[in-house]
C-alpha positions as CSV (number, residue, x, y, z in Angstrom):
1,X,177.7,149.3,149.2
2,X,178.1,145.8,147.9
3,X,176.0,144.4,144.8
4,X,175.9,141.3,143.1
5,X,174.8,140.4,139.6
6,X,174.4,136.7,138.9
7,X,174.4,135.6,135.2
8,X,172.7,133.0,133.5
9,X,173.1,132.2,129.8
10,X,169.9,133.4,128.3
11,X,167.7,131.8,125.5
12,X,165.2,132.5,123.2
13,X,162.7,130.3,125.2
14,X,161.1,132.7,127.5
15,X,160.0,129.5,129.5
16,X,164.0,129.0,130.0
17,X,164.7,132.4,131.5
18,X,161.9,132.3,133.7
19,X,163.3,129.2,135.0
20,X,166.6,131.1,136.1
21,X,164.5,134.0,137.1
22,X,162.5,131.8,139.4
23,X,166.0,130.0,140.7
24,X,167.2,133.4,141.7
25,X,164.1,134.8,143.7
26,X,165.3,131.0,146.0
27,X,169.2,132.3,146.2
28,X,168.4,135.7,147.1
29,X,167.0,135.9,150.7
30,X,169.9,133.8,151.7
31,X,172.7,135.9,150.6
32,X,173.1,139.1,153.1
33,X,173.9,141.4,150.3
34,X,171.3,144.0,150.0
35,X,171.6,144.7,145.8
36,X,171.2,141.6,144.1
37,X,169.7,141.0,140.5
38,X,170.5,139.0,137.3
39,X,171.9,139.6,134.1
40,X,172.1,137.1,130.8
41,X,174.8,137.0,128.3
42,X,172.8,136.6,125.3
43,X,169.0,136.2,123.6
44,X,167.3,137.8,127.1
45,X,167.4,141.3,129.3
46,X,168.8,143.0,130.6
47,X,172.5,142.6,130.0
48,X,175.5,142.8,132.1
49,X,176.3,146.1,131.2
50,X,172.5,146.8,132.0
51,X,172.7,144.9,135.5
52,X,175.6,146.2,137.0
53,X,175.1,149.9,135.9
54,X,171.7,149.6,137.3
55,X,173.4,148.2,140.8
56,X,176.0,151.6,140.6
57,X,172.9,153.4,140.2
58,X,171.4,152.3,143.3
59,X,175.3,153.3,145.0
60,X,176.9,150.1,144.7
61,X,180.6,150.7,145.3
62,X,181.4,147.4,144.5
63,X,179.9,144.7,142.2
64,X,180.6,141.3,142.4
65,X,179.7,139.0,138.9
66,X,178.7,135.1,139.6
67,X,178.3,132.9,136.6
68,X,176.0,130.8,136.8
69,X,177.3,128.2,134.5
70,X,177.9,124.8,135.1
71,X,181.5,125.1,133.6
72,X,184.5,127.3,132.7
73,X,183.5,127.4,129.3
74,X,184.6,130.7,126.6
75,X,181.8,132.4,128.4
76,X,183.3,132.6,132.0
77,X,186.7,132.9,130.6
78,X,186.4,135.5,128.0
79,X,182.8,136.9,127.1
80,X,182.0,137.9,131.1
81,X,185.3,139.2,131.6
82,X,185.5,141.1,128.6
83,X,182.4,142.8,128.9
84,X,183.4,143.4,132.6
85,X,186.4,145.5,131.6
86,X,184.3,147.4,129.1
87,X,182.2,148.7,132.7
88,X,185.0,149.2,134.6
89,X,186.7,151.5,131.8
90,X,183.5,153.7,132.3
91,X,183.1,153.1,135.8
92,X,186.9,153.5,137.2
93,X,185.9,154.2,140.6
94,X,183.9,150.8,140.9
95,X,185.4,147.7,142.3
96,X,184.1,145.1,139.9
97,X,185.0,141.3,140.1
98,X,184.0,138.3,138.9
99,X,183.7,134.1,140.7
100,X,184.0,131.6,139.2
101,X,181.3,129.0,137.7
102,X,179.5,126.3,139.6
103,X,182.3,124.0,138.5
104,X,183.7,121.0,139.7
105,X,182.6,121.3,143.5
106,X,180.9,118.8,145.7
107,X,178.1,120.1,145.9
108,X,177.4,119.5,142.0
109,X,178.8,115.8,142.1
110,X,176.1,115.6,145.1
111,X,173.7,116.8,142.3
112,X,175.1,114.7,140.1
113,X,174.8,111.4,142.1
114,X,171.3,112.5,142.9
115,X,170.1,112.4,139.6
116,X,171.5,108.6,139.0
117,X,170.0,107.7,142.2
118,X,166.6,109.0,140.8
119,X,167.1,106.8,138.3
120,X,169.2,103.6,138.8
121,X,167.2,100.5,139.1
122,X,168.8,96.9,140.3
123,X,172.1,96.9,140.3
124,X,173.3,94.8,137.3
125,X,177.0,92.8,137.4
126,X,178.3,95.3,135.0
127,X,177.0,99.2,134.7
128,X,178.7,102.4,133.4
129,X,177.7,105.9,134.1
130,X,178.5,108.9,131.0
131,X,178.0,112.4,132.0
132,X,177.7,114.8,129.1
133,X,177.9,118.2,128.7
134,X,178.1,120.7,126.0
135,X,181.5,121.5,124.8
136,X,183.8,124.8,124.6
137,X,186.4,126.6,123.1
138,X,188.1,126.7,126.3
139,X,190.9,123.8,126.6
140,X,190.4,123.7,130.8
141,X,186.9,123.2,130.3
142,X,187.4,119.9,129.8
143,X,189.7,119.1,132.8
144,X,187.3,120.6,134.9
145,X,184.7,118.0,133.1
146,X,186.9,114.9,133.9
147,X,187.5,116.3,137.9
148,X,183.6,116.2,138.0
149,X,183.4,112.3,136.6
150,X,186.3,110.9,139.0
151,X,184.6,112.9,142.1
152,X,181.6,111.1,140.9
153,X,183.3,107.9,140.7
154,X,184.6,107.9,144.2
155,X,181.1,108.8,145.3
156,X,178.9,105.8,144.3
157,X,178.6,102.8,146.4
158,X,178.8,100.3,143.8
159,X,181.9,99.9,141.0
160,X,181.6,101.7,137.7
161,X,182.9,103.2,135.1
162,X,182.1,107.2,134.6
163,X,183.2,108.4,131.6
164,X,182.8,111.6,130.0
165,X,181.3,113.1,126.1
166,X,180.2,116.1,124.6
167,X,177.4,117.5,122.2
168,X,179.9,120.0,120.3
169,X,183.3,121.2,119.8
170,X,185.6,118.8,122.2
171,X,185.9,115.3,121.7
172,X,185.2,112.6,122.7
173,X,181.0,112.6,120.7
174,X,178.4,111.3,122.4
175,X,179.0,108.6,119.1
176,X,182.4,108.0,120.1
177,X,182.0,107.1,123.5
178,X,178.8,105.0,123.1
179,X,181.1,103.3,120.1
180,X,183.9,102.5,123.2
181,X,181.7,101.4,125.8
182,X,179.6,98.8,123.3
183,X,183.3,96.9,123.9
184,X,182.7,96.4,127.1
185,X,179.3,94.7,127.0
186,X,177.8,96.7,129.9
187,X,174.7,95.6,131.0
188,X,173.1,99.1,131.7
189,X,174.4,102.8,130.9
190,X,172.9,105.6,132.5
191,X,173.8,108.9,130.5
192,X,173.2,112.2,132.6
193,X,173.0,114.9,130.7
194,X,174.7,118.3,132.6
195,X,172.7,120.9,131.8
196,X,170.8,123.6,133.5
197,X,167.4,123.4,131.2
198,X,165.6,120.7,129.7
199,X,165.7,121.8,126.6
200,X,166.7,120.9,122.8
201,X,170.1,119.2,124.3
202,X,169.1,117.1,126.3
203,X,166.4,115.7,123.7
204,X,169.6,115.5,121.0
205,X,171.2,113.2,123.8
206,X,168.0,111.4,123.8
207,X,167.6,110.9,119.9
208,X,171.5,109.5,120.1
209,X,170.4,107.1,122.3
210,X,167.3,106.1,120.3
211,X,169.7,105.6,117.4
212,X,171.7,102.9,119.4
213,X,169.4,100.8,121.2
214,X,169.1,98.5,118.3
215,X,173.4,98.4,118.0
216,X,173.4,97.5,121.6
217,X,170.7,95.3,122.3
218,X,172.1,93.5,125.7
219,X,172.8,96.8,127.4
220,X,170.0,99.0,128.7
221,X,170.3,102.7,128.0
222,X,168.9,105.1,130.5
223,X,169.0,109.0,130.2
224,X,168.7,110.9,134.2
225,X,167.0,114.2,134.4
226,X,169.7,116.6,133.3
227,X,171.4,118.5,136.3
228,X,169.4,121.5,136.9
229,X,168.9,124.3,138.8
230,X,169.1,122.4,142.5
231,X,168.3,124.3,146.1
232,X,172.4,123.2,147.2
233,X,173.1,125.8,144.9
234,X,173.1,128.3,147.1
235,X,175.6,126.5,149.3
236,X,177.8,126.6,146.3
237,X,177.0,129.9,145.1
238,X,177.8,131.2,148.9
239,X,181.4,129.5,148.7
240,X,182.0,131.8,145.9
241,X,181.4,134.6,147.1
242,X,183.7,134.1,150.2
């Protein structure tokens, strides 16, 4: 019998995890697997380990992992997969795998380009769009950031330049990037932040911003809803599974 465990992060915000919760009660009726719950990584239950032993209980046979993370980050690439192995060294008989992340798939730029639409106003001479994420450890992380910006590009009707920055731990800053495009005398930027939650990160990327409407006073500096948990999703999250 087949089970799947999807993953979310976990935080100490209770409001957060309920949030994923509630995205997962929408994925579940339209995936035809008949064991399906959720795990976090950190700061929430029940764990992995928890999740999928729970799923072998039931008779699973085979346990398939989704991340749901925006990214490749040290997470997918090492914590999941670790802990993974850990199971399947006391489970030998059990075929556990594990997909990868949301990543950089069309459905997310189509997420992505829904959230500037949300937001964009007239369409000024000169306008530049900066999608920023968190950061990682991982060195593809990155890469997979930048295939998400140039998909973007190629999507919008009108020119621009979408350029890419981070909150922690890969450069360029949020500072450094807003320090670049001041150059170039845009006349509106419109920052999206890619996140899952509303939450402290998104308000640091607003606080940045605060800090440089006075250094550019000709451009206009607009902060979309971050990503989020969106319905298309599923789409995405059934492509992984395939």
């Amino acid at each position: 019998m087949d089970a799947i465990v999807y993953v979310g992060h976990g935080s100490r915000a209770e409001a957060r995890n309920k949030e994923f919760i509630q995205f997962m009660d929408m994925v579940y009726p339209q995936i035809p697997v008949d064991v399906q719950t959720y795990a976090f990584l950190e700061l929430a239950e029940p764990s992995i380990t928890d999740a999928v032993t729970d799923c072998i209980r039931k008779g699973a046979t085979r346990v398939t992992v989704v991340p749901i993370l925006l990214l490749s980050g040290i997470h997918v690439v090492e914590d999941i997969p670790n802990e993974i192995a850990e199971i399947c060294s006391q489970y030998p008989n059990i075929d556990i795998d594990q997909v990868g992340p949301l990543g950089a798939d069309e459905v997310v730029v189509n997420v992505l380009k829904a959230r500037l639409d949300e937001a964009i106003g007239e369409l000024p001479n000169k306008k530049a769009v900066l999608l920023i994420s968190h950061g990682s450890r991982n060195k593809d992380a990155p890469h997979e950031f930048e295939q998400l910006a140039s998909q973007l590009k190629e999507m919008l009707p009108f020119d621009a330049d979408v350029s890419t920055a981070y909150l922690k731990t890969t450069q360029p800053s949020i500072e450094q990037q807003l320090e670049k495009m001041a150059m170039n005398q845009y006349d509106e930027i419109y920052v999206i932040p890619h996140f899952l939650f509303a939450g402290g990160f998104v308000k640091t990327i607003e606080n940045v911003l605060d800090n440089y409407h006075d250094r550019m006073p000709k451009t206009k500096l607009i902060c979309c809803e971050p990503t989020g948990f969106d319905q298309s999703y599923t789409e995405l999250i059934e492509k992984r599974l395939e």
